[in-house]
Structures are given as C-alpha cells and as structure tokens.
C-alpha positions in Angstrom: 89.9 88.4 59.9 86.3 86.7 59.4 84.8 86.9 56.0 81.5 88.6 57.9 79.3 90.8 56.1 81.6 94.2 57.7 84.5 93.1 56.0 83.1 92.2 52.6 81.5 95.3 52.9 84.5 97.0 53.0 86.2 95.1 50.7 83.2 95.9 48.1 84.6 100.1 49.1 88.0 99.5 48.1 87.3 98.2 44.6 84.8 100.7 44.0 87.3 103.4 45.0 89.5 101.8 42.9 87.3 101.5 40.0 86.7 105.2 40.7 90.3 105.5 39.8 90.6 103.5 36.6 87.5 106.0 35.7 89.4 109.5 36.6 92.3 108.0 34.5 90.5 106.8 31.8 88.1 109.7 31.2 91.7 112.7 32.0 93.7 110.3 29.1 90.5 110.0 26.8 90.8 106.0 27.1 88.0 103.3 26.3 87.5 100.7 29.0 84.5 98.6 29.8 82.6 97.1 32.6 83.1 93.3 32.2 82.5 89.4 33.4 80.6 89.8 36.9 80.8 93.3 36.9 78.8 94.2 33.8 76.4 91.9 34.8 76.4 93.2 38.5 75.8 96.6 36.6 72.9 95.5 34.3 70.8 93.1 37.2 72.1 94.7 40.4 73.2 98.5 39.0 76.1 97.6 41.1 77.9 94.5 43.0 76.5 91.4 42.5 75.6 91.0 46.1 77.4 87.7 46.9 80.5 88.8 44.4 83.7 90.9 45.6 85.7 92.1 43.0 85.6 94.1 39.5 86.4 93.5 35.8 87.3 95.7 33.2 88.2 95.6 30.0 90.5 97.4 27.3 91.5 97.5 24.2 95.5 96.0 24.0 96.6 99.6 22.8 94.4 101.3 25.2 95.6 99.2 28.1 99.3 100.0 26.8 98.3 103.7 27.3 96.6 102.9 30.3 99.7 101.4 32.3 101.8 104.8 31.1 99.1 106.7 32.4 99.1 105.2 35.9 102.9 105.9 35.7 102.2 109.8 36.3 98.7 109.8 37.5 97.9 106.8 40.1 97.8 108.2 43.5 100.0 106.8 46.4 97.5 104.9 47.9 97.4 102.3 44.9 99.8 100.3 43.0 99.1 98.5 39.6 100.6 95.1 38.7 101.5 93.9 36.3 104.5 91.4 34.8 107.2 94.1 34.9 106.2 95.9 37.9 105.6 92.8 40.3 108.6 90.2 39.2 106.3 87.7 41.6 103.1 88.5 39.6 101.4 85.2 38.5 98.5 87.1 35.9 99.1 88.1 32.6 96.7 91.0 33.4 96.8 94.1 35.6 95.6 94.3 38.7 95.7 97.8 40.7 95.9 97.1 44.7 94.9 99.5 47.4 98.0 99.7 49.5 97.8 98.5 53.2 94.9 96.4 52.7 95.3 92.2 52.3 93.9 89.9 50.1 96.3 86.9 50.4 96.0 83.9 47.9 97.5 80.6 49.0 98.4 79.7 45.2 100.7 83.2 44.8 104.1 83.3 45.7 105.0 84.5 49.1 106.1 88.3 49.1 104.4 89.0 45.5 102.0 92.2 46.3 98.6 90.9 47.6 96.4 93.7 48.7 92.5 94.1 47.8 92.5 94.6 43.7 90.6 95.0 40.7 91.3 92.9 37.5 92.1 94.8 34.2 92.1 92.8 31.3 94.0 93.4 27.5 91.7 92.4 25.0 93.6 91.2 21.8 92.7 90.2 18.2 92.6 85.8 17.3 92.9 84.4 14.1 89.9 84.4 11.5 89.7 81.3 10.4 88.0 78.8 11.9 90.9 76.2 12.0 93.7 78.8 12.8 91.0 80.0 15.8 91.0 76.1 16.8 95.1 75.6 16.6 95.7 78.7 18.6 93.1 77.9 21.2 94.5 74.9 22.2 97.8 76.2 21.8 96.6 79.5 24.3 95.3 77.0 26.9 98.4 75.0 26.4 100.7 78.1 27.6 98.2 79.7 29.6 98.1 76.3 31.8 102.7 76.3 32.0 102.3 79.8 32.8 99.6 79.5 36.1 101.8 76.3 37.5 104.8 77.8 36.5 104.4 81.1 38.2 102.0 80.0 41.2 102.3 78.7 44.8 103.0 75.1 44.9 101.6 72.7 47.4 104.6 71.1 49.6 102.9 67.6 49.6 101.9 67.3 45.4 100.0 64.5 44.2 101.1 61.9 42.0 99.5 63.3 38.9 100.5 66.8 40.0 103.9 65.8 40.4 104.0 64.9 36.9 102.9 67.9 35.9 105.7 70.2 37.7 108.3 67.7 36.2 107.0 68.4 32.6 106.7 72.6 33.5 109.8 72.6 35.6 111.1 71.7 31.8 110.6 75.0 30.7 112.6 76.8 33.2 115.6 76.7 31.2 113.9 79.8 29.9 114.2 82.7 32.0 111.5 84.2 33.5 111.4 87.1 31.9 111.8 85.4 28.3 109.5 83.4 29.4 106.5 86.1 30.0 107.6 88.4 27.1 107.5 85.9 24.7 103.5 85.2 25.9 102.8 88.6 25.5 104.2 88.2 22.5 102.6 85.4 21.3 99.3 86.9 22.6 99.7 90.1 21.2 100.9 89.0 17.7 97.1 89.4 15.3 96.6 92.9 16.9 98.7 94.6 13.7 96.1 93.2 11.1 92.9 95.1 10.7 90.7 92.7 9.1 90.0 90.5 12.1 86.4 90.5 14.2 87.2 88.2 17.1 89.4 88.8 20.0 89.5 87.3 23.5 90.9 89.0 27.1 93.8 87.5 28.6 92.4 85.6 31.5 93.6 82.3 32.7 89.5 81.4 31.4 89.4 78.5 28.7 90.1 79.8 25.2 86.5 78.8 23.9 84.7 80.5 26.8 86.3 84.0 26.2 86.1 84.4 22.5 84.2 87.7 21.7 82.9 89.7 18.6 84.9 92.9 18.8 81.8 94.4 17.7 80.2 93.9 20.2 82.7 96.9 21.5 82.7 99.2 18.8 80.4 101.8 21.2 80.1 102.5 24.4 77.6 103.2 27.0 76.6 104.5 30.7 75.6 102.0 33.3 74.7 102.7 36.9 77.9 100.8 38.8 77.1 101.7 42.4 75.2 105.2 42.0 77.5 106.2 39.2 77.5 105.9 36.0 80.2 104.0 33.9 81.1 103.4 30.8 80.4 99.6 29.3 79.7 98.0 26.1 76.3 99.1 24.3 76.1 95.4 23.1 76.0 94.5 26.8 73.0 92.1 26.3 74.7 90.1 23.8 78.1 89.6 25.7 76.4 88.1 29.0 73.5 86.3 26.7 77.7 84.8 24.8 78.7 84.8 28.7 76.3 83.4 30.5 73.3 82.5 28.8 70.2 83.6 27.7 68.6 83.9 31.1 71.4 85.8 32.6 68.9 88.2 34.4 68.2 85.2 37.0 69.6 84.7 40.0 71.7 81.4 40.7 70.9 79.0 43.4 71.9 79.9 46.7 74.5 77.2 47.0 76.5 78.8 43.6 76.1 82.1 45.4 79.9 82.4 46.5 82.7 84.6 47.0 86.0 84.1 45.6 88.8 82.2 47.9 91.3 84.0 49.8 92.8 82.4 53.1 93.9 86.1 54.6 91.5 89.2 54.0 91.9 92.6 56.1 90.3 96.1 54.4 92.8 97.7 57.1 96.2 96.1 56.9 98.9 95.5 54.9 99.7 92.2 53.6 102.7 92.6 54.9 101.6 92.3 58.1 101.2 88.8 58.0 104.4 87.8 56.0 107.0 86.4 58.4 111.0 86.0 58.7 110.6 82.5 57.1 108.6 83.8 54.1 105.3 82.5 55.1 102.5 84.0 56.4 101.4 84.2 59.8 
C-alpha cells in the first residue's frame, strides 16, 4: 500500500490503541512508564503525534519493564503480541515492541518471517557507571556490542560492499556463540549496575549512540500527566530538561520541512497481516 495520508492515519490509530494498552496495563499492575524520544515531545508541542512522525516511545524502569513483560503474559489481549528476545527468536531489538496482529509494517533490514506488524517501542532503562572514565570505557564498549548485535541479528544485503563485507567477516566471528548466549549475555552485560543504589545516570537500550542516550535518573524520580492524543498520560515531570538533554534548547521549533520524515518501511498495510506478503521462498511479495 501507498504511504498516503489514509494509511498513516491509520497507522497513527493502531499505536495509539496500543499505547492505550501499555496504559490499562500499567495503571491495573501499578507500573511507572513514561512518554519518551518523539513521543514526549509530540506530547509537549503537539499534545499528541508529531504530525510528520508514526510511531511511540516509552520508557521504564529495568525492574518495572521486568514486571511489565509478566504482566502482558496474563493481561495483553489477543489482538496484540509483545516482542521481545525470548518471545520472537527472529527479534533483532534488545527492546520490546507490542504489535497489533494482522497489520504490516515490514522492514527490509529484519529477518524474513520475524513478526513485523504496526508496533510501539518499549524501552528498559538501566543504571551506567559513575565515574567518568568507567562511563567512557563502557560506552564505547556498549556501542561496540550494540553495533555486533544490529548486523548480527539483521537482514543482510545479498550484494555487500567491500567495507561491508569486512564487517560480516569480523561479526560472522562471533557466531561460535549461540544465539541465545549471545543475547543473554547482552542483557547481562546491560543489566549488570542496576543492583547498586548509589548511581544517578542510566541510559535506555536503544541501538542510539551511547553518548546521545545518557540520562539523569532524576530526571524520573516523579511523574506527570500530558495530553497524548486527548488523553492524558503519564510522563516525566522533568520533561523540559530531557528534550532541552535530547534535542536542544529550542526543541519547541519545528524542523525544516525537508527533515520532516517518516520512518522507512518498504511494506505498510493498517489491515493485513504481514504474513500476507511472505512467500514459499521466504521473501516477501
């Protein structure tokens, strides 16, 4: 299907119905979460979508997102299904993201047959190291593994360049570790500051650069209501200072028109299964 303004505005329905869902969860289980990235600022400048942007972000706490993913065990309705590393062995992301069944949203860099309807992101947010050099070490370290685990995991182009060739050679060198090793030992290695209690940064586990995600977990200690569509959700009372950390002081103005863009997928239908388009030879259609 086109990309026309119908089908983005139903695409814009589905993620609020499913942010609608994360809510009822949340709010029945007594878990934080937060409005974040685009969406938080869609919420402050728009009170809603940024109009030009197609998906949501939200944020939780790791031990809160722990809760969350047994939570959606015994309260996510049928029409949705939540991925994540253990639930989708073709999942690429180190986050969640819950799908609305029988929609598509197909990526030509995730692995044919891996779940690819319409989704919302849901991002851990986990404690870093205090000091300054530590913070620096495991950065580069994070962007390191974060960068193995994208091309490890991801689609890859039949006809590679030179450079990229190189670069599956030196990845494909990790594959004597099993996948599922491979992806517990992340979480393991992203996980690991969470058990001390005298830490004040953390970052969300994104594929985003390591220096471009770092956060005051302050900046979360309370909560407040922001209208999100004509309802009101729940988002970080420090909201001005994360977007001023995330994208500058003059947030509040709107981008040129050429940077006003949606985010790339080659297949979207608000009405069919991704499925659908899969064929006998494991490609799509």
């Amino acid at each position: 299907m086109s990309r026309n303004l119908e089908v983005m505005s139903a695409v814009k329905k589905i993620c609020l119905e499913l942010l609608l869902e994360v809510d009822r969860i949340c709010k029945k289980h007594k878990i934080r979460y937060f409005l974040y990235g685009g969406t938080l600022l869609g919420a402050v400048r728009h009170e809603g979508f940024i109009p030009w942007d197609d998906d949501i972000d939200i944020l939780i706490f790791r031990d809160d997102y722990n809760r969350f993913i047994k939570a959606c065990n015994k309260e996510l309705k049928v029409d949705y299904f939540l991925e994540t590393s253990k639930t989708e062995p073709l999942s690429i992301v180190t986050w969640g993201k819950l799908h609305k069944k029988n929609t598509s949203f197909i990526h030509d860099n995730v692995p044919k047959g891996c779940f690819q309807g319409i989704s919302i992101d849901i991002f851990a947010f986990d404690k870093i190291p205090e000091n300054k050099v530590m913070r620096f070490l495991f950065g580069k370290f994070h962007n390191s593994i974060n960068f193995i685990y994208s091309q490890r995991f991801g689609y890859r182009s039949e006809n590679p360049s030179f450079k990229r060739r190189v670069f599956n050679l030196l990845i494909d060198c990790t594959k004597f570790i099993p996948d599922i090793t491979f992806k517990n030992w992340y979480h393991d290695l992203s996980t690991k500051y969470n058990k001390y209690d005298n830490l004040n940064f953390g970052i969300h586990n994104s594929f985003r650069k390591f220096h471009k995600k770092v956060m005051p977990i302050k900046y979360f200690e309370e909560t407040c209501y922001l209208k999100f569509e004509g309802h009101k959700l729940c988002a970080p009372k420090e909201w001005d200072k994360i977007l001023k950390s995330y994208y500058g002081v003059n947030y509040m103005d709107l981008p040129p028109e050429n940077e006003r863009v949606y985010h790339h997928a080659s297949i979207i239908d608000p009405f069919n299964s991704w499925e659908k388009y899969l064929n006998k030879r494991g490609s799509y259609n």
